[in-house]
N, CA, C and O atoms as a GROMACS GRO file, in nm:
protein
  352
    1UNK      N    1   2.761  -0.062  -0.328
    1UNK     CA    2   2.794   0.073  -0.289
    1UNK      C    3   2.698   0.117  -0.179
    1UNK      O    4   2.577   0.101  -0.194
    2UNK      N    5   2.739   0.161  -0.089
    2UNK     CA    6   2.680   0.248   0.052
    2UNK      C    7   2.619   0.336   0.033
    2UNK      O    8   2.609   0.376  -0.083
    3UNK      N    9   2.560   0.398   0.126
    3UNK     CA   10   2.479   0.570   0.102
    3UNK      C   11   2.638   0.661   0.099
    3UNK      O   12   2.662   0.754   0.022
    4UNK      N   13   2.709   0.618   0.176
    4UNK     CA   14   2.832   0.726   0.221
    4UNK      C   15   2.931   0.701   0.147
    4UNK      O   16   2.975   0.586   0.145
    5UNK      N   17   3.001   0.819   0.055
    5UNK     CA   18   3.081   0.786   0.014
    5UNK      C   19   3.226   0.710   0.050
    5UNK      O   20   3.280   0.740   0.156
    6UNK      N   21   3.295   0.601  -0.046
    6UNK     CA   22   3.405   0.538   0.023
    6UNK      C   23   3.334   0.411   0.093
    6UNK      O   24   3.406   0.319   0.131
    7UNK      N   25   3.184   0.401   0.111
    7UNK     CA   26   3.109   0.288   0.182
    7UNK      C   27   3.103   0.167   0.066
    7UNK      O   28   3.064   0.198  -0.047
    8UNK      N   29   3.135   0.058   0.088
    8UNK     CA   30   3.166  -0.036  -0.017
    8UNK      C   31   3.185  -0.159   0.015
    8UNK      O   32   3.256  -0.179   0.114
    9UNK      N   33   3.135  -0.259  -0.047
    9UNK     CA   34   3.157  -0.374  -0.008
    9UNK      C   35   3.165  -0.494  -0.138
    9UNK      O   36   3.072  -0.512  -0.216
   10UNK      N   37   3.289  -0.566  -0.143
   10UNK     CA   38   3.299  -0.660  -0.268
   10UNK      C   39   3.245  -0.841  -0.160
   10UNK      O   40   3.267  -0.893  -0.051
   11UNK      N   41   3.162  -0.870  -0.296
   11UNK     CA   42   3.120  -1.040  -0.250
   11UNK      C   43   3.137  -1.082  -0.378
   11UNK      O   44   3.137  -1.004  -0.473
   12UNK      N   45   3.159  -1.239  -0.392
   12UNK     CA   46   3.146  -1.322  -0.499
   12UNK      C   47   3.002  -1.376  -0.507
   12UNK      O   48   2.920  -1.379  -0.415
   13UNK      N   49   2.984  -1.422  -0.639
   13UNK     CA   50   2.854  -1.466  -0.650
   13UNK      C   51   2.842  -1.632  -0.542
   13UNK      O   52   2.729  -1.661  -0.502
   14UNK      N   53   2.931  -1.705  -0.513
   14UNK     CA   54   2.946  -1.809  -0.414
   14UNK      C   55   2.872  -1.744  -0.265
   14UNK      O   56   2.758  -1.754  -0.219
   15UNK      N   57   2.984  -1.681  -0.223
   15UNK     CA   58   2.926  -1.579  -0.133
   15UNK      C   59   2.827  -1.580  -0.074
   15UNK      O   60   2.790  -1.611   0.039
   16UNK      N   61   2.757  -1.518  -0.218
   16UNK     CA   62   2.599  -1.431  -0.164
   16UNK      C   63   2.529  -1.589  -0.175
   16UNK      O   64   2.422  -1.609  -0.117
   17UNK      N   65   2.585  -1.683  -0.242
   17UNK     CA   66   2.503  -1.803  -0.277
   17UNK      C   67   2.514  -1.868  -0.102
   17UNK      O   68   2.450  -1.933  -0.019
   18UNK      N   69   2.575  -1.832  -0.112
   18UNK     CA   70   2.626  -1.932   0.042
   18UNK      C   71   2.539  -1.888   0.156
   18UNK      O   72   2.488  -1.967   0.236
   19UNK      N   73   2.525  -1.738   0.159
   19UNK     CA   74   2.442  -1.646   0.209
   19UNK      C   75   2.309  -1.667   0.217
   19UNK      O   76   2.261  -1.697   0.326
   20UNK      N   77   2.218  -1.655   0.091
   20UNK     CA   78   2.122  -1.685   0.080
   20UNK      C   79   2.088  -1.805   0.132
   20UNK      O   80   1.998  -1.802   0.216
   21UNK      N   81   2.150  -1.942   0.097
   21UNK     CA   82   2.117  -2.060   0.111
   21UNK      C   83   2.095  -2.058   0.291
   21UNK      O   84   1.992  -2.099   0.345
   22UNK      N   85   2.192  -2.011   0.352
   22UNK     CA   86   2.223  -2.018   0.515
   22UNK      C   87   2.089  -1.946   0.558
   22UNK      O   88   2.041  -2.002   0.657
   23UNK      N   89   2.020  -1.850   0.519
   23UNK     CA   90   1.946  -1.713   0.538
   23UNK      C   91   1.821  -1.805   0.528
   23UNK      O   92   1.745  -1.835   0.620
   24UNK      N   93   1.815  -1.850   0.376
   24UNK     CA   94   1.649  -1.930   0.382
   24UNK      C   95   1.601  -2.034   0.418
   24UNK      O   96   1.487  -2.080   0.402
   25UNK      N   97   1.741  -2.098   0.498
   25UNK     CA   98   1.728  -2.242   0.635
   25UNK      C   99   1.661  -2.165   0.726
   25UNK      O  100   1.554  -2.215   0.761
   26UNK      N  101   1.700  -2.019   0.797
   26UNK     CA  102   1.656  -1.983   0.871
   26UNK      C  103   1.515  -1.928   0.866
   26UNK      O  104   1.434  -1.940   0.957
   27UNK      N  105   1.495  -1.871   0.763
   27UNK     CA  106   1.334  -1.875   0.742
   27UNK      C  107   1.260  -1.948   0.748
   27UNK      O  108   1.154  -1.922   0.806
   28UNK      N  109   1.287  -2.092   0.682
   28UNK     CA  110   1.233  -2.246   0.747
   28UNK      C  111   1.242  -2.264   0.847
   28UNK      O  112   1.142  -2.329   0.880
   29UNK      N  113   1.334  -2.241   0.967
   29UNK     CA  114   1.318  -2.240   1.080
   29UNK      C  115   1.194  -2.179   1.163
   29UNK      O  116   1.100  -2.222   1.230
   30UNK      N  117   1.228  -2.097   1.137
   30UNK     CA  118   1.098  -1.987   1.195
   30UNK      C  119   0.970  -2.010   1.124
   30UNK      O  120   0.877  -1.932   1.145
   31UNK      N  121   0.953  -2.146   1.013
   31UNK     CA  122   0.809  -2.140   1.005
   31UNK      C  123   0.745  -2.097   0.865
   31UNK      O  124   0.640  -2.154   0.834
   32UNK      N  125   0.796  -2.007   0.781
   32UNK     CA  126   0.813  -1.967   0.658
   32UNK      C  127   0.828  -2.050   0.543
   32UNK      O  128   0.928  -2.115   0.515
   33UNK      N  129   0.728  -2.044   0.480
   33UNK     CA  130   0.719  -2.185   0.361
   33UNK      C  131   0.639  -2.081   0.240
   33UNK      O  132   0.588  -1.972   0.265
   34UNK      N  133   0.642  -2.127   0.149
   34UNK     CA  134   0.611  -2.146  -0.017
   34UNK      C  135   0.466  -2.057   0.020
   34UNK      O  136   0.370  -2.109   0.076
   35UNK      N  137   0.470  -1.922  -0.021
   35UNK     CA  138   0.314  -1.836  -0.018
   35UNK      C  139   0.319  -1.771   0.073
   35UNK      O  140   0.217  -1.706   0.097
   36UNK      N  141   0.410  -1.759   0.146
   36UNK     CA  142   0.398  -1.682   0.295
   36UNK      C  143   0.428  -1.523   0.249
   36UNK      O  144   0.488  -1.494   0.146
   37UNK      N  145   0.390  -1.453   0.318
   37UNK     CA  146   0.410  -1.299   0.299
   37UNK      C  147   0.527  -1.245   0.376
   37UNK      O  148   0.524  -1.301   0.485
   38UNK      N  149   0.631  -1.160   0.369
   38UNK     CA  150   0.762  -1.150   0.460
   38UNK      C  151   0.791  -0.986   0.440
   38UNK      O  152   0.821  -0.931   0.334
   39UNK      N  153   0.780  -0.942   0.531
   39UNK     CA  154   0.822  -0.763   0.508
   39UNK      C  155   0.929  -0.772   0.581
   39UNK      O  156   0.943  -0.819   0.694
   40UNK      N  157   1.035  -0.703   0.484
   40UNK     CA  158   1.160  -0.648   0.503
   40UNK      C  159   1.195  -0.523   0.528
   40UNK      O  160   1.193  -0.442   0.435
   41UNK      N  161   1.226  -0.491   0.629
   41UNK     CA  162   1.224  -0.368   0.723
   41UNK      C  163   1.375  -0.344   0.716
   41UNK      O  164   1.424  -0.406   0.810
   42UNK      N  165   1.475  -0.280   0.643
   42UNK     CA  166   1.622  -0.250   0.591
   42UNK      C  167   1.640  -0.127   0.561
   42UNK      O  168   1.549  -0.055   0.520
   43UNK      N  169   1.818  -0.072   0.588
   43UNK     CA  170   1.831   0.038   0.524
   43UNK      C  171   1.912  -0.071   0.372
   43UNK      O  172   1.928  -0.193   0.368
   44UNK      N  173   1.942   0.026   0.277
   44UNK     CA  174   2.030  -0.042   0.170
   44UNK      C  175   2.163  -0.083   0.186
   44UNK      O  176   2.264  -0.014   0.168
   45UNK      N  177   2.152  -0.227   0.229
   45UNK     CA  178   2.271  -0.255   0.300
   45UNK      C  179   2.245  -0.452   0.267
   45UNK      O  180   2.139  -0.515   0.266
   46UNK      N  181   2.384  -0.502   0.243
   46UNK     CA  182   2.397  -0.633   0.145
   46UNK      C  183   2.300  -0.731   0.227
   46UNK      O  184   2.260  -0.828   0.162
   47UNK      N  185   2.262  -0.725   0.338
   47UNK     CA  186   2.165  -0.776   0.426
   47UNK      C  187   2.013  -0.821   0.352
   47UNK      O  188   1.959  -0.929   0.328
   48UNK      N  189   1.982  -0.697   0.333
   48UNK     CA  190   1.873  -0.691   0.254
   48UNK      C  191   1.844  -0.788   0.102
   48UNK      O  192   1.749  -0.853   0.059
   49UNK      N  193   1.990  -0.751   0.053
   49UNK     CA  194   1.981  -0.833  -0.087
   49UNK      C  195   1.979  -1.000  -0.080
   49UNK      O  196   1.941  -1.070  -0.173
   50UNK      N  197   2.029  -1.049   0.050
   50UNK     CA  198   2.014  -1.179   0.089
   50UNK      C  199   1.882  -1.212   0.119
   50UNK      O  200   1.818  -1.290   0.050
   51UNK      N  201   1.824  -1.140   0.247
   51UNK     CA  202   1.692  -1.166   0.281
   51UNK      C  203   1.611  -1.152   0.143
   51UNK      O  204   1.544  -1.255   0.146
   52UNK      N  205   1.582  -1.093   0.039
   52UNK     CA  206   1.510  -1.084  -0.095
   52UNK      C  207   1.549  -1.209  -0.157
   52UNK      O  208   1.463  -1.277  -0.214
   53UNK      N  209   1.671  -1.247  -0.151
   53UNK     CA  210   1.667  -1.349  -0.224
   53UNK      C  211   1.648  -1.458  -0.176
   53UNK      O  212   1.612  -1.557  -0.240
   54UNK      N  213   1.674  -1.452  -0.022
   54UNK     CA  214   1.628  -1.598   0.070
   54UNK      C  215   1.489  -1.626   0.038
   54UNK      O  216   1.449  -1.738   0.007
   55UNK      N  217   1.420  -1.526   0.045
   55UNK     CA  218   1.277  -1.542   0.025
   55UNK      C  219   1.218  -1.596  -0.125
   55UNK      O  220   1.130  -1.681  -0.132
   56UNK      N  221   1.269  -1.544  -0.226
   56UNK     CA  222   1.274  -1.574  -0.357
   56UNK      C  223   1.301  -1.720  -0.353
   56UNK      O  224   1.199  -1.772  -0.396
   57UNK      N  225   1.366  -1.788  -0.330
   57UNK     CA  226   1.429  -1.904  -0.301
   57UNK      C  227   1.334  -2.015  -0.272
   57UNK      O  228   1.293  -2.098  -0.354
   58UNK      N  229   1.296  -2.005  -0.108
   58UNK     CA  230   1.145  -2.069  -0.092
   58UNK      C  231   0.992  -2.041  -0.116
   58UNK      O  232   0.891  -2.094  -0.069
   59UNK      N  233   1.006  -1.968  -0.179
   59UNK     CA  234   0.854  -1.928  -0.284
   59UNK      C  235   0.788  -1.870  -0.157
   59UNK      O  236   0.691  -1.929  -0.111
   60UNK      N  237   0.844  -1.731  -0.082
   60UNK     CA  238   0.751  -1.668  -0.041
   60UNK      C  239   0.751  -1.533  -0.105
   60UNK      O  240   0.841  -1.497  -0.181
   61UNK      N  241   0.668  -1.474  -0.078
   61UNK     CA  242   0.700  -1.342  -0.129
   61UNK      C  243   0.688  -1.207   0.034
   61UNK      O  244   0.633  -1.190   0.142
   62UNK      N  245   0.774  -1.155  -0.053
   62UNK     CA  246   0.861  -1.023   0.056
   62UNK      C  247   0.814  -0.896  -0.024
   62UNK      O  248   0.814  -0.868  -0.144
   63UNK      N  249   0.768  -0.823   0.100
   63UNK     CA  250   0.762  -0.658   0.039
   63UNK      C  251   0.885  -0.544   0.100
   63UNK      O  252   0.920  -0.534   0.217
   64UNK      N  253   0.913  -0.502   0.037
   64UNK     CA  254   1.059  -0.431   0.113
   64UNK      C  255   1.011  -0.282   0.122
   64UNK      O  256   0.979  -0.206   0.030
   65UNK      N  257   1.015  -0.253   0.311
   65UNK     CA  258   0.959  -0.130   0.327
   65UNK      C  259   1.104  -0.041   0.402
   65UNK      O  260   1.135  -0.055   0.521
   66UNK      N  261   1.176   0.049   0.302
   66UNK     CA  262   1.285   0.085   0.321
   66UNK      C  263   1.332   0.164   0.520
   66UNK      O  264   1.240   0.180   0.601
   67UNK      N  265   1.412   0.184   0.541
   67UNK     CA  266   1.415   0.186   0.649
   67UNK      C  267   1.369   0.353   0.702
   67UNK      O  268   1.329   0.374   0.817
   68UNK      N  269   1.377   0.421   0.638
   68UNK     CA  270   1.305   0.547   0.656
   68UNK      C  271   1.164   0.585   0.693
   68UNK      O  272   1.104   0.686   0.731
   69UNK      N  273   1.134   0.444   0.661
   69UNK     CA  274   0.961   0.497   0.707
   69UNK      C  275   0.925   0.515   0.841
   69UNK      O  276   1.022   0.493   0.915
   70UNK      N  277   0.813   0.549   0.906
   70UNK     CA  278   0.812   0.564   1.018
   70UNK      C  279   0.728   0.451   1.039
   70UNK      O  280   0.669   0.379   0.958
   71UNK      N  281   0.738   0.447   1.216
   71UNK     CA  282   0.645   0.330   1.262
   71UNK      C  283   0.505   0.300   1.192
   71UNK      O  284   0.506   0.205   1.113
   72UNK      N  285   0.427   0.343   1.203
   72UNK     CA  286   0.292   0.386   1.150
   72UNK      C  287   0.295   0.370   1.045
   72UNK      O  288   0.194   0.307   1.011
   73UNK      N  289   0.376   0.399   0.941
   73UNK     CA  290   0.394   0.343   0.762
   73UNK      C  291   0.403   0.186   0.775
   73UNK      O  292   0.353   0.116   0.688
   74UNK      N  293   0.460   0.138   0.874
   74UNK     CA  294   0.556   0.038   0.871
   74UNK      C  295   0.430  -0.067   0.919
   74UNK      O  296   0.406  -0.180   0.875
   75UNK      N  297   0.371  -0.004   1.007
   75UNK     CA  298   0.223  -0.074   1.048
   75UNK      C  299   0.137  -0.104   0.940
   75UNK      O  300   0.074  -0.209   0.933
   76UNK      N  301   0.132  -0.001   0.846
   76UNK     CA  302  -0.002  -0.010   0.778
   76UNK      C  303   0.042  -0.098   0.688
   76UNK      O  304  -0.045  -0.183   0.667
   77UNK      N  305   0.167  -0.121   0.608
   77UNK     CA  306   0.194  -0.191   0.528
   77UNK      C  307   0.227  -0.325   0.599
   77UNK      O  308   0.207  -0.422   0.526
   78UNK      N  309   0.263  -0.350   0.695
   78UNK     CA  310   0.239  -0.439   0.725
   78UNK      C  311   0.110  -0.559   0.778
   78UNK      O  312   0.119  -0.676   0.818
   79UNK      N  313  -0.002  -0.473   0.758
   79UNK     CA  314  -0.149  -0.487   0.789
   79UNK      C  315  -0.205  -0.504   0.666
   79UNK      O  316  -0.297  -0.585   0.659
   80UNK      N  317  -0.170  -0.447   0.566
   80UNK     CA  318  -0.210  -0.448   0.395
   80UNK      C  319  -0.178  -0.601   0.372
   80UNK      O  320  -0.254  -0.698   0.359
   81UNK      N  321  -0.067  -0.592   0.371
   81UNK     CA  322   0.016  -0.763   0.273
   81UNK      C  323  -0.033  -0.832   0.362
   81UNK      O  324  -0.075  -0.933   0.305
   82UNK      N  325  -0.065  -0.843   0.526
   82UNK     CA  326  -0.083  -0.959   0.620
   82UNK      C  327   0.012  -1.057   0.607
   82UNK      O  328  -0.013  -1.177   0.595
   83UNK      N  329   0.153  -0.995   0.611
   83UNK     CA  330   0.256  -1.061   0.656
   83UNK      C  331   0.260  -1.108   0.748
   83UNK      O  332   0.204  -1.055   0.843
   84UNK      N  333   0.348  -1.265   0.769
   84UNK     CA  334   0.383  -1.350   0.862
   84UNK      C  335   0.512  -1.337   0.932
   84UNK      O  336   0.541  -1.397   1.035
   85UNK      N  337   0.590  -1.253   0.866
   85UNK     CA  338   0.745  -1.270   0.935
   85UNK      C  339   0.786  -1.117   0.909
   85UNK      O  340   0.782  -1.069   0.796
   86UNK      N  341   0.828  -1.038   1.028
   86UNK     CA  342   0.910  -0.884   0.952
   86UNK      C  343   1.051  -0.942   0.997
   86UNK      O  344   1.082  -0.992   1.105
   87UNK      N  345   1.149  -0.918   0.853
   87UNK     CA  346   1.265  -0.861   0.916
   87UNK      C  347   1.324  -0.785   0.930
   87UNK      O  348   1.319  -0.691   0.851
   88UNK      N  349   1.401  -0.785   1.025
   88UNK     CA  350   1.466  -0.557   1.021
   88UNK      C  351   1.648  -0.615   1.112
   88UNK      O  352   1.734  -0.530   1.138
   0.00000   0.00000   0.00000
């Protein structure tokens, strides 16, 4: 379900499997391995639930800093965890 009403989206669990799997090749791509730190920069949108789980997947861990924050939030938490990868 969306922020907006009528906003909606149906997936199968294959799907999102298919999703994820495609999503956390690409994190290996870019370098991202087992311990790495990954901030997720998203509004609530099925995007997000992939990237969390791509990451889950190859044993990094992700902090999810919702998309409302401002730059400067987005800095500091990203300076805290000493993340290696943002995605947005």
């Amino acid at each position: 379900e969306g922020n907006e009403p009528g906003d909606s989206m149906k997936i199968t669990y294959s799907e999102l499997l298919r999703r994820v799997c495609q999503f956390a090749n690409v994190l290996r791509g870019q370098g991202v391995k087992k311990g790495d730190r990954v901030s997720i920069y998203l509004p609530m949108i099925l995007e997000l639930v992939v990237a969390m789980l791509a990451c889950a997947r190859i044993g990094a861990l992700h902090s999810v800093v919702f998309a409302g924050f401002s730059a400067d939030s987005l800095c500091e938490r990203i300076l805290d965890c000493g993340c290696s990868l943002l995605i947005t």
